[in-house]
TIMAR-291913 format. One record per residue (C-alpha): residue in one letter; chain; x, z, y. Coordinates in Angstrom, 2 decimals, always signed. Layout:
<pts>
{"A", "A", {X, Z, Y}}
...
</pts>
This chain:
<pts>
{"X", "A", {+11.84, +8.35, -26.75}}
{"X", "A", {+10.86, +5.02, -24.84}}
{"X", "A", {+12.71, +3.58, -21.82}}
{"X", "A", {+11.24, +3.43, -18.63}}
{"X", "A", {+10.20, -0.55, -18.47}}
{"X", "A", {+8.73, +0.47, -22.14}}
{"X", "A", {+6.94, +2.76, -20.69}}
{"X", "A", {+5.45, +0.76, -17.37}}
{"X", "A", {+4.87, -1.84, -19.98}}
{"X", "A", {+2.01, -0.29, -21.85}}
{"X", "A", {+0.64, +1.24, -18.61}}
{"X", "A", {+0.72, -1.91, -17.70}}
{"X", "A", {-1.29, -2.96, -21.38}}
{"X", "A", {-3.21, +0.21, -21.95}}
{"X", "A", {-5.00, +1.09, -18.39}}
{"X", "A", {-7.39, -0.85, -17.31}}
{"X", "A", {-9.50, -1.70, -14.06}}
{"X", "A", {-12.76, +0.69, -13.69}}
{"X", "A", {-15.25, -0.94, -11.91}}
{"X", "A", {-16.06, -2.40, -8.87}}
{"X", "A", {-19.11, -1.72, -5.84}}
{"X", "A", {-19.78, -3.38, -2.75}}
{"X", "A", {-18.83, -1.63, +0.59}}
{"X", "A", {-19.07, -1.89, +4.03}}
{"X", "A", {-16.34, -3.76, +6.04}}
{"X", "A", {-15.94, -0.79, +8.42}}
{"X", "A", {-15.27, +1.77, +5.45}}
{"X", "A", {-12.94, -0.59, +3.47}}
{"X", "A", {-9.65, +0.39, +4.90}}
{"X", "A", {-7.11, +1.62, +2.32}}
{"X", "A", {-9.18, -0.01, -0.65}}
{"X", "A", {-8.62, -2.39, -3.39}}
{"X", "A", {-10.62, -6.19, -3.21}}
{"X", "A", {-12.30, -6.68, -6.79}}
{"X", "A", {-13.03, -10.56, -5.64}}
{"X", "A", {-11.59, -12.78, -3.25}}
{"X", "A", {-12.38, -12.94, +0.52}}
{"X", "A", {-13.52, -16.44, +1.17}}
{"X", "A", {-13.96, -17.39, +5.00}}
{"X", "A", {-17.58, -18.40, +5.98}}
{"X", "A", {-16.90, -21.03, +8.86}}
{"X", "A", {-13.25, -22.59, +10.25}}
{"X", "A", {-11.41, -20.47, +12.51}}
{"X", "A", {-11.56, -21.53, +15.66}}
{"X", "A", {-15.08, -23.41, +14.91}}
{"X", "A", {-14.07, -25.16, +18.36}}
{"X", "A", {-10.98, -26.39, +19.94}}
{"X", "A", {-9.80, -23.26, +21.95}}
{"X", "A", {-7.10, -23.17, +24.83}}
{"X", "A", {-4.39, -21.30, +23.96}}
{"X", "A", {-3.65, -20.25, +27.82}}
{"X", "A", {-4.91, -19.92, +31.09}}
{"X", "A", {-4.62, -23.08, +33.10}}
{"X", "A", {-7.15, -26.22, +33.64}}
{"X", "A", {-8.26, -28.18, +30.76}}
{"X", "A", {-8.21, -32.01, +31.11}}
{"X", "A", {-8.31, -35.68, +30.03}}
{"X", "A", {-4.31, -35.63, +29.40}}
{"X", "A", {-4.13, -39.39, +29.64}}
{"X", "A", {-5.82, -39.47, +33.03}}
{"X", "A", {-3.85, -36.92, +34.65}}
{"X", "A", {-0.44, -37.13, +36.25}}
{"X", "A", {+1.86, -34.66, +38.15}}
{"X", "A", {+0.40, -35.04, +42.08}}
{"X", "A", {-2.30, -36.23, +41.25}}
{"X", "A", {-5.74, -34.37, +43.11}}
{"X", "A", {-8.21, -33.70, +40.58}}
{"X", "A", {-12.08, -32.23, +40.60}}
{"X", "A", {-13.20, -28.69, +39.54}}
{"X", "A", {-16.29, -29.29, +38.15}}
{"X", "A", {-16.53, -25.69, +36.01}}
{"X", "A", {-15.36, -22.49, +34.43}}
{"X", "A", {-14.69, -21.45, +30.73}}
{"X", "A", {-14.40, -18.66, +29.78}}
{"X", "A", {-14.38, -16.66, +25.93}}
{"X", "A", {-17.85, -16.18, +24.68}}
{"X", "A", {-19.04, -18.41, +27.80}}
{"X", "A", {-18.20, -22.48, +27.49}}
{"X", "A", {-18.46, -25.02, +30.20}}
{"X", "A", {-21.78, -26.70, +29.32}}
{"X", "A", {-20.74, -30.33, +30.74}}
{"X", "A", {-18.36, -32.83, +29.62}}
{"X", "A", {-15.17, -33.23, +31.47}}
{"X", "A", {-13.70, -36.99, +32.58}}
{"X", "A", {-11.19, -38.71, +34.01}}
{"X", "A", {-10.39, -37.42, +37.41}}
{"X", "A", {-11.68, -34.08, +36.50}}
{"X", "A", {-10.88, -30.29, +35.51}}
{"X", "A", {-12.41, -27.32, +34.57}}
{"X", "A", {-10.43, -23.81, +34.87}}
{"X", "A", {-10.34, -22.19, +31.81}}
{"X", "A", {-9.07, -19.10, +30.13}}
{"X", "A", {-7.42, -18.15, +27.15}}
{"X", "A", {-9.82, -18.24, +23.96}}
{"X", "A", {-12.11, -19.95, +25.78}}
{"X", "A", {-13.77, -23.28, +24.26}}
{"X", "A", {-12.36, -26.65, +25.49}}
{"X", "A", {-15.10, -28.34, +27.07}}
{"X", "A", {-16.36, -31.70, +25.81}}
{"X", "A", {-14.21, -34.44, +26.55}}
{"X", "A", {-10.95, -32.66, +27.56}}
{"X", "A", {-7.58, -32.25, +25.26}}
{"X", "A", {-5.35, -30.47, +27.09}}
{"X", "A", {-4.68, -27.68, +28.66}}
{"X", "A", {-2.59, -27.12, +31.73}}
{"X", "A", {-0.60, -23.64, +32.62}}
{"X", "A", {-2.29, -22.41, +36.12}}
{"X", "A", {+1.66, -21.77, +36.84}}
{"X", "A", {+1.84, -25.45, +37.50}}
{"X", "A", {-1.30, -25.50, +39.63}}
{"X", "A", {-1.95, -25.81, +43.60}}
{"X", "A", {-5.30, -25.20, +43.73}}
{"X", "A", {-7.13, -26.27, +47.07}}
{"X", "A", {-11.20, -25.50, +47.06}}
{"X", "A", {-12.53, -27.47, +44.23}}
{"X", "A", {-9.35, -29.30, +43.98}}
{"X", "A", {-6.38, -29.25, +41.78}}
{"X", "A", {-2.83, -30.91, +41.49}}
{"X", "A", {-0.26, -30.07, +38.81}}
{"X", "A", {+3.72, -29.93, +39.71}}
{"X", "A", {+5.98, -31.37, +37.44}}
{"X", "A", {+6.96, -29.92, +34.43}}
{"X", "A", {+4.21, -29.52, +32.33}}
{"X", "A", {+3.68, -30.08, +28.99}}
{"X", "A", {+4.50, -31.61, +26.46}}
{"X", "A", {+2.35, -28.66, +24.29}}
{"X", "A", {-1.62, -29.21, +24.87}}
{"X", "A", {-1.87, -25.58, +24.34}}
{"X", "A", {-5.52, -26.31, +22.41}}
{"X", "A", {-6.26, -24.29, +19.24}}
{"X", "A", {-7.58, -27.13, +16.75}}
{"X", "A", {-10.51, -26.63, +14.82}}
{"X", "A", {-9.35, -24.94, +11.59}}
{"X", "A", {-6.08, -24.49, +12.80}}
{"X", "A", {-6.17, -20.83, +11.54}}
{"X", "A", {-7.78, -21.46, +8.56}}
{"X", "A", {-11.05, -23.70, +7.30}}
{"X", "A", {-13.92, -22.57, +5.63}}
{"X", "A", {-14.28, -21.89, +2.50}}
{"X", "A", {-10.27, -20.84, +2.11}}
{"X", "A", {-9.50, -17.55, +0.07}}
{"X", "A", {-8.04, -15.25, +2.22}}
{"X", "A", {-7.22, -12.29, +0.67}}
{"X", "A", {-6.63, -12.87, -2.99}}
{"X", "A", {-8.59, -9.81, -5.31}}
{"X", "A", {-6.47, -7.21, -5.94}}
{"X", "A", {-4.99, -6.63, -2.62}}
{"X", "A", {-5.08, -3.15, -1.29}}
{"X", "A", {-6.78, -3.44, +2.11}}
{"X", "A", {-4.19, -2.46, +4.92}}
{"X", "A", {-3.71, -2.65, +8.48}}
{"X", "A", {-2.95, -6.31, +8.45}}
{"X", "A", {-5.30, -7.89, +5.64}}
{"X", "A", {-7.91, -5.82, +7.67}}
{"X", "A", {-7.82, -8.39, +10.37}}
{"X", "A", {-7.79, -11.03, +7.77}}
{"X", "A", {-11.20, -9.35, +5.70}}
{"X", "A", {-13.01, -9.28, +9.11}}
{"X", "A", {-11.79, -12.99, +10.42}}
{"X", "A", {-13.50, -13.89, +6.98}}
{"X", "A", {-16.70, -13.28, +8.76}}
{"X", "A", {-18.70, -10.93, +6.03}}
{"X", "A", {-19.99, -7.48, +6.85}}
{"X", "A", {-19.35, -6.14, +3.28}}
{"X", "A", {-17.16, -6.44, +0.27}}
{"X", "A", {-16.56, -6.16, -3.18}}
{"X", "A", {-13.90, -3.71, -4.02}}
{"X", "A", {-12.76, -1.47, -6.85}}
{"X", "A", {-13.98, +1.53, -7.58}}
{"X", "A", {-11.50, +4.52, -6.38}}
{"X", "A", {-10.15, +6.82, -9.19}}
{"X", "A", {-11.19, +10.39, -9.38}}
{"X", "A", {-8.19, +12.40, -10.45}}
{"X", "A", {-8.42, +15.75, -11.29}}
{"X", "A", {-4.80, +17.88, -11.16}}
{"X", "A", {-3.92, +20.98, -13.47}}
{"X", "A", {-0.50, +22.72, -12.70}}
{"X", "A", {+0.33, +25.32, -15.74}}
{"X", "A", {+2.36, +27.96, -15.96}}
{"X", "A", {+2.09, +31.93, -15.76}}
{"X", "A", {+4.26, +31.94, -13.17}}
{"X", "A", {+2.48, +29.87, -10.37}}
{"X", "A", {+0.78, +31.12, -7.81}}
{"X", "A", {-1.21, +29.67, -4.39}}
{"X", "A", {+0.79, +29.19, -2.00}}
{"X", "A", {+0.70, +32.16, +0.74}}
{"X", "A", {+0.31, +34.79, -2.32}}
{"X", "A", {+3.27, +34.21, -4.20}}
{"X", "A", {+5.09, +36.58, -2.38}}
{"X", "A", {+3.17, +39.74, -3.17}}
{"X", "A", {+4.10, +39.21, -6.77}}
{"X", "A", {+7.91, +39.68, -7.50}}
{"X", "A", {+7.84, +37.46, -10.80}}
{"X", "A", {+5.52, +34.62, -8.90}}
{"X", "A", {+6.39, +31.12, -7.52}}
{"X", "A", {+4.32, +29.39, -5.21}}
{"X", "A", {+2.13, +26.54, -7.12}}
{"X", "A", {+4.13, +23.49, -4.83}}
{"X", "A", {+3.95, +20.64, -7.34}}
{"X", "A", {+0.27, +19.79, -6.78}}
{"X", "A", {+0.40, +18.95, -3.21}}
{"X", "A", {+2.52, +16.46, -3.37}}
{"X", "A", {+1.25, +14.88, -6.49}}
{"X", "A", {-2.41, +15.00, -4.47}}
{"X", "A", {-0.84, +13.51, -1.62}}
{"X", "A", {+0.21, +10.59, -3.18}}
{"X", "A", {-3.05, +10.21, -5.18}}
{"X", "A", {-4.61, +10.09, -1.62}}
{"X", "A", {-1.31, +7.74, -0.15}}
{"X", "A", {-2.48, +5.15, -3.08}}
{"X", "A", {-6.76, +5.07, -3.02}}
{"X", "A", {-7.74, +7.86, -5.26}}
{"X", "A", {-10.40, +10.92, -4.87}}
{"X", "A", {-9.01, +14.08, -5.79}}
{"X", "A", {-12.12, +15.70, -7.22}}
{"X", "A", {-10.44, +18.81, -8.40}}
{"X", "A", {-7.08, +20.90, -8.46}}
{"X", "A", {-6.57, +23.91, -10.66}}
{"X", "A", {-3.89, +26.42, -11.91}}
{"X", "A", {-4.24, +27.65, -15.57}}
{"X", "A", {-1.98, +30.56, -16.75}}
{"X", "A", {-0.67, +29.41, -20.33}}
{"X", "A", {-3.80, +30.88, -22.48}}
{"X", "A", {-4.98, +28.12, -24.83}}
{"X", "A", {-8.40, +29.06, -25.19}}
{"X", "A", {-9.06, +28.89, -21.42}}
{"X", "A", {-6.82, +25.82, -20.89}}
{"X", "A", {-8.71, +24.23, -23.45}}
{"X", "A", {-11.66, +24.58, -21.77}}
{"X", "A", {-10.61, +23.55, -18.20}}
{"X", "A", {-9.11, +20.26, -19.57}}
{"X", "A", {-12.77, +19.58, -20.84}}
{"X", "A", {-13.94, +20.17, -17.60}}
{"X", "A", {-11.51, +18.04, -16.06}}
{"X", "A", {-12.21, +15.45, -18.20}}
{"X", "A", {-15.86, +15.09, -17.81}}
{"X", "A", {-15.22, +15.05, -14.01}}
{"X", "A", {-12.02, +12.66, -13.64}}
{"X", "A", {-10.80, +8.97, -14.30}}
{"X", "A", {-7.10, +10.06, -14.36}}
{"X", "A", {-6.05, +13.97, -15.27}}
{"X", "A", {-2.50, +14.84, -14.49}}
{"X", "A", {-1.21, +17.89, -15.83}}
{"X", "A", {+2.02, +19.49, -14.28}}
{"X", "A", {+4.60, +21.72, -16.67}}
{"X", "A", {+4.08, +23.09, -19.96}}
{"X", "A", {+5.26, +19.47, -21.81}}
{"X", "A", {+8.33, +20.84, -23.78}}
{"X", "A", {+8.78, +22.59, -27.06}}
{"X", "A", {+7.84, +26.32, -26.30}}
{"X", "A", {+5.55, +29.02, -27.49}}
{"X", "A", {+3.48, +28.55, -24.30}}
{"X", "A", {+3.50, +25.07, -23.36}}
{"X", "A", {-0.07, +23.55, -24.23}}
{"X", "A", {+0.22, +20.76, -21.83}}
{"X", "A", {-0.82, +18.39, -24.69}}
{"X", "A", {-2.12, +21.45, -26.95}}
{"X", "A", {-4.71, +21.71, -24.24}}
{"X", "A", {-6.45, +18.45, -24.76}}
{"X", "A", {-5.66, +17.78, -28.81}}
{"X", "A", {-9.56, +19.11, -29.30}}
{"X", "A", {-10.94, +16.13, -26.81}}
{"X", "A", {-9.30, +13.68, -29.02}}
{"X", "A", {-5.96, +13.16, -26.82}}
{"X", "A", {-4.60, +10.16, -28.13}}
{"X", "A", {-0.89, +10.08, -26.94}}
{"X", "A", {+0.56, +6.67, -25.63}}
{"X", "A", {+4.14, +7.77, -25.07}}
{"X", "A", {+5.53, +11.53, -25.38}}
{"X", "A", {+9.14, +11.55, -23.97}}
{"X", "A", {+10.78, +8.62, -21.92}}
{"X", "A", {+14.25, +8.39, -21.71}}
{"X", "A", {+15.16, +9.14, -17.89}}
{"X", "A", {+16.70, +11.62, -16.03}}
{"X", "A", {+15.22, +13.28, -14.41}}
{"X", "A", {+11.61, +13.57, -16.18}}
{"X", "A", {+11.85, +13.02, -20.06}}
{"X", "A", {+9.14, +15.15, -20.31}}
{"X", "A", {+6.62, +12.83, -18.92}}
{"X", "A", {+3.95, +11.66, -21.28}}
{"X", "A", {+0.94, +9.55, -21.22}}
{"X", "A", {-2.25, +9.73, -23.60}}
{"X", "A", {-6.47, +9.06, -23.12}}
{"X", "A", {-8.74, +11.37, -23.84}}
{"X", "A", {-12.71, +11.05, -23.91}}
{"X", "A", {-11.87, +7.21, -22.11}}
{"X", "A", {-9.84, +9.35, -19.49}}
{"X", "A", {-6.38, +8.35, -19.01}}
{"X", "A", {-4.32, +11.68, -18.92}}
{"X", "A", {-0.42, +11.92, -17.55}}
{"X", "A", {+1.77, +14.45, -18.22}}
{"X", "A", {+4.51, +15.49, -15.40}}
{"X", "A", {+7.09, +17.89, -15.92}}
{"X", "A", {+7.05, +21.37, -14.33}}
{"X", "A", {+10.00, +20.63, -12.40}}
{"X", "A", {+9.10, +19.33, -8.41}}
{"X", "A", {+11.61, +16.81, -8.35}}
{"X", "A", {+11.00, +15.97, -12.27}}
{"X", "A", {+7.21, +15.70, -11.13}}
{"X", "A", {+7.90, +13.77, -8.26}}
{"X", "A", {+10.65, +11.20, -9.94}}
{"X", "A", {+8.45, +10.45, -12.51}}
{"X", "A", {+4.88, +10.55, -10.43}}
{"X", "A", {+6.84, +7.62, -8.53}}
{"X", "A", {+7.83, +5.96, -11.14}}
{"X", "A", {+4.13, +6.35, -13.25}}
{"X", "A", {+1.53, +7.62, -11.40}}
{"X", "A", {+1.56, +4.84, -8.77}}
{"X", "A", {+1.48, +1.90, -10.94}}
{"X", "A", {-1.25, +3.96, -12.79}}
{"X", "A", {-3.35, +4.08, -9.49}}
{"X", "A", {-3.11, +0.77, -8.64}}
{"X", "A", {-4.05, -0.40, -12.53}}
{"X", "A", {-7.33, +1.70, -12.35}}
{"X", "A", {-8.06, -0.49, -9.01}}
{"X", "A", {-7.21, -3.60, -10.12}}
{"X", "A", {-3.87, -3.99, -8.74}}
{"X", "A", {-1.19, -5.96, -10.83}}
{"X", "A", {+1.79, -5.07, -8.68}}
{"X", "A", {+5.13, -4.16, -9.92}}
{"X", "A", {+7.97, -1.67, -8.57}}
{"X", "A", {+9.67, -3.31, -5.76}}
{"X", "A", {+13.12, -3.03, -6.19}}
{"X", "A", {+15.81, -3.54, -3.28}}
{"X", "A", {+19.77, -4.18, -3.30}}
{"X", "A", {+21.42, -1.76, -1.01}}
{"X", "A", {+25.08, -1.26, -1.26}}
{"X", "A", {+26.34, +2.92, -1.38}}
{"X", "A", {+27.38, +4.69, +1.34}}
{"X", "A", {+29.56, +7.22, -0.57}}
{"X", "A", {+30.33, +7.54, -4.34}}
{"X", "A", {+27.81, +7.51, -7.19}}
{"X", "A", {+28.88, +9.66, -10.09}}
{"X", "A", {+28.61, +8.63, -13.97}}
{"X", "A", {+25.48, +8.52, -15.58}}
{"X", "A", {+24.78, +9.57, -19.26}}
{"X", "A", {+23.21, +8.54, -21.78}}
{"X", "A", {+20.00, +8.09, -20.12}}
{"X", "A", {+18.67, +6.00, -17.15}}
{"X", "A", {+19.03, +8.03, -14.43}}
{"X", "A", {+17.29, +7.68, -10.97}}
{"X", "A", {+19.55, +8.99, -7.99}}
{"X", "A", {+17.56, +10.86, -5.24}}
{"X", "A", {+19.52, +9.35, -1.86}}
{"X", "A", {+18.73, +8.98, +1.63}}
{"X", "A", {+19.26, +6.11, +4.15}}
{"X", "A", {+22.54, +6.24, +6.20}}
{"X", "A", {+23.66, +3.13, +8.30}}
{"X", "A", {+26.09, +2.40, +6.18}}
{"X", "A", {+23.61, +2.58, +3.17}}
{"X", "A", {+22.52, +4.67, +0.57}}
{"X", "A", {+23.97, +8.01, +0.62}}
{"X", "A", {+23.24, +9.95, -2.76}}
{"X", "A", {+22.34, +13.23, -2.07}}
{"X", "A", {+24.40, +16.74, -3.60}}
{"X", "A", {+21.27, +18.39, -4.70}}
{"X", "A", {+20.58, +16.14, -7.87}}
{"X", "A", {+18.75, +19.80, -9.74}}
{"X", "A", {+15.17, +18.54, -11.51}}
{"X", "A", {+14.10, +21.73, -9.06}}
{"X", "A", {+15.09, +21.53, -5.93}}
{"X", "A", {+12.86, +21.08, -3.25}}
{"X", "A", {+14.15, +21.17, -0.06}}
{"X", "A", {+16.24, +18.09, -1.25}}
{"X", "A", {+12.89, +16.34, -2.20}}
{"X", "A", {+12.74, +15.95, +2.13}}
{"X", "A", {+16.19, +14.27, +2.62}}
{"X", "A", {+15.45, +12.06, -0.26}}
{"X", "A", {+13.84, +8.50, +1.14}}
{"X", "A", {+14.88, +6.69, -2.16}}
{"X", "A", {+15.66, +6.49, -5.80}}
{"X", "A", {+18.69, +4.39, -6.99}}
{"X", "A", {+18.53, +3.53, -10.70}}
{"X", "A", {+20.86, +4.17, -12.76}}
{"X", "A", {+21.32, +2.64, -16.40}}
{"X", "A", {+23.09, +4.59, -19.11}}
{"X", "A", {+26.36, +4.75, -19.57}}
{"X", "A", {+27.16, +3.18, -15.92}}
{"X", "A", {+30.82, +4.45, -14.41}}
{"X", "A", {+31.17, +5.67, -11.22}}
{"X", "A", {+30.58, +3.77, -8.44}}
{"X", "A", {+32.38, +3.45, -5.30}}
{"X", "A", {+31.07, +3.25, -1.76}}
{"X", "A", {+30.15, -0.62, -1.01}}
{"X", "A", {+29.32, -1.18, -4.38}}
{"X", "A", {+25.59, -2.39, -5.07}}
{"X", "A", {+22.80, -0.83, -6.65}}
{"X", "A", {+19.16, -1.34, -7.32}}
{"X", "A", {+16.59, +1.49, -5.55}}
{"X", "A", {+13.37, +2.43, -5.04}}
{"X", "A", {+11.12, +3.67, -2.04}}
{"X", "A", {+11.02, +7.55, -2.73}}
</pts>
């Protein structure tokens, strides 16, 4: 068996980027950039007020003193003069300072009379002008590649002022859940020795929660012949096949059986962790293929731990687990001889490890918002002490 940072490692050396196609902005959400976005002009091009108020020569204006209106500005709709001495032009915020002006004035210290203005004391000293480039200049990278497009690098892609980009292809993942036992969900009960098939939703769920295409999801009963010839089809169809159950030493378990005639080539077998040692990683006909244990909370440990950094590898993402220091919010028991990885939820006190720790319990799976990691051989921890976790 390998450890767990063993095993990240050569994901981290042995999947690589597919490639990349050009997009429009408007469907980009949720993807990965393959290049850089570069801005195409300064933003603001112009000097911009920052406020409603007056925009004027700041020198040449004084508290009291009665000044001209000679204009409007508004966003989208500049004054077309110059502005002097003596002189103001209302203006609005995100609107263009007109030529000649540097500051702006707050309309809550104007008295406006006709085409007259006068300014209380009190304002200042802030111009309230956007400079030119303020935001950021032309030519300036703005989202580096290999950022997953989200809510907030959104705004940034579009500020950049280009109607498409370049981003990395999205990985088609085929799933395969084995087992005799396993059946859809909604006909399980009709057969007394059935289980509902559960362990495939929420692997596809996170394949959609991190940019992949589920192009297929199937349940083989433990029959080598016909397992042999789904993987084939799942491999002719997929970037990434993940196989559920059927990874330990029995009769019937052909998760790896199953693709030994496409040439699997196995990367790691067993890791040691608890839950999940089963896991396993291999490539087969240039498809990367990853083994999860039967178990839902196995699966989903260990799809956490693997199957994300997978993802983001095949889309050009370099990121790493991010780990966070939380202290416990009631004792953590000993761990053995392998790393372990604590399903806990969040309590306002901290991280509050949860009874259920079985590899297949599921209604624990929806208390648990985190995994605290565990090396081997650590004692028993009392509440306030700290420990490393991960977003479940």
């Amino acid at each position: 068996m390998i450890t767990v940072e063993e095993a990240l490692s050569l994901i981290a050396a042995k999947v690589h980027p597919l490639g990349h196609e050009t997009i429009a902005l408007a469907d980009a959400a949720g993807r990965t950039l393959a290049e850089p976005l570069v801005a195409r002009c300064d933003a603001p091009r112009r000097p911009l007020s920052a406020m409603d108020g007056y925009a004027v020569v700041g020198r040449a204006t004084a508290p009291g003193r009665r000044l001209d209106l000679v204009g409007e500005s508004r966003a989208g709709r500049g004054f077309q003069g110059a502005v002097g001495p003596g002189q103001a032009v209302r203006i609005f915020t995100g609107a263009p300072l007109p030529d000649g002006a540097d500051w702006v004035i707050m309309q809550e210290y104007a008295l406006r009379d006709g085409d007259h203005v006068t300014f209380t004391e009190g304002y200042g000293p802030a111009s309230h002008v956007r400079a030119v480039a303020s935001d950021f200049a032309k030519g300036a990278e703005l989202v580096p590649a290999g950022t997953r497009l989200d809510a907030r690098t959104m705004v940034a892609a579009a500020a950049a002022d280009g109607a498409e980009v370049c981003v990395s292809r999205q990985p088609r993942v085929a799933i395969f859940a084995t087992g005799d036992e396993l059946a859809p969900p909604g006909s399980a009960h009709l057969r007394p020795d059935a289980i509902p098939e559960s362990v495939s939703f929420g692997v596809a769920a996170m394949v959609a929660q991190e940019g992949g295409t589920l192009v297929s999801r199937r349940t083989g009963v433990d029959e080598l012949d016909a397992l042999v010839e789904a993987a084939g089809a799942a491999l002719g169809e997929a970037d990434l096949v993940i196989v559920t159950g059927g990874a330990s030493v029995g009769d019937r378990d052909f998760a790896k059986p199953m693709f030994a005639p496409h040439g699997l080539d196995l990367r790691f077998d067993k890791v040691a962790m608890k839950p999940g040692k089963p896991v396993w990683l291999g490539q087969a006909k240039g498809t990367v293929v990853l083994g999860l244990p039967g178990n839902p909370t196995s699966a989903m440990v260990t799809a956490a731990l693997f199957l994300r950094p997978i993802l983001a590898r095949l889309q050009g993402e370099a990121k790493a687990h991010r780990w966070h220091r939380f202290r416990l919010a009631a004792r953590l028991k000993a761990t053995g001889t392998r790393e372990t990885f604590t399903r806990a939820r969040w309590d306002e006190d901290g991280l509050m490890p949860l009874d259920n720790q079985d590899s297949g319990a599921q209604a624990a799976l929806l208390q648990a918002d985190w995994l605290i990691r565990c090396p081997p051989g650590q004692p028993a921890l009392a509440p306030g002490a700290m420990v490393s976790a991960l977003r479940f």
